[in-house]
Every structure is written in structure tokens, then in C-alpha cells.
N, C-alpha and C positions, 0 to 999 in steps of 0.2 A: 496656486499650488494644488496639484491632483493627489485626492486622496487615496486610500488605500496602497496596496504591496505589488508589485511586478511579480509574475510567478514564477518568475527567472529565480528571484530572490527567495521563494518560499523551500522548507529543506526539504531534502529528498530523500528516499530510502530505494530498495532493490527490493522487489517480490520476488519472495520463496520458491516459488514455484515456476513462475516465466524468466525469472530473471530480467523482466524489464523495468527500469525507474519510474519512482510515479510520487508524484509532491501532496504536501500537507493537504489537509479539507479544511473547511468549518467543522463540519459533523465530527472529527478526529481529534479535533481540541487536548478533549482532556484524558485521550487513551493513546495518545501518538509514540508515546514507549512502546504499546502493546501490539501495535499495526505492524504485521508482518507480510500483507497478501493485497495486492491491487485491487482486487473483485472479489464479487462473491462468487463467479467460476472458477478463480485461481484457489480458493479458500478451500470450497469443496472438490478441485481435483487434484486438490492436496492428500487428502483422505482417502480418494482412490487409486491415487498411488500408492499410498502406502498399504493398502489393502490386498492391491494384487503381486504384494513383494511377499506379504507373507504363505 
């Protein structure tokens, strides 16, 4: 029997910013409510976006 999860199977969310899908981490464990952004590029041009709106 193979261990471990298919990453078929692991959940998914939509980044904010690109709009493209992107599934669970290890590293994301215990904050995966709070994961809104695939990258840390999408993260921070999130912030310039919004910066050049205002």
C-alpha cells in the first residue's frame, strides 16, 4: 500500500491576485484558512496594485 496523499486529492484554493489554483503545502498546515496568494510575487503585487489605484 503507497503511502502518502495524491495531489489530485489535496484542497485547493484560487489566488487573489492571478487567479490561478494552487493546492495545500506542508509549510501551510496550520495557517491554510489564512492563505490567500500562490507566491510571494502574487503577494506582493498585490500591494502594488493596490497602491497604484489609489
Amino acid at each position: 500500500m503507497p503511502k502518502g496523499v495524491r495531489k489530485s486529492d489535496l484542497p485547493q484554493k484560487t489566488c487573489a491576485t492571478c487567479g490561478k489554483p494552487f493546492t495545500w503545502r506542508k509549510k501551510w498546515e496550520k495557517v491554510w484558512d489564512e492563505v490567500r496568494y500562490c507566491s510571494d510575487r502574487c503577494r506582493a503585487g498585490r500591494k502594488a496594485i493596490s497602491e497604484r489605484k489609489s
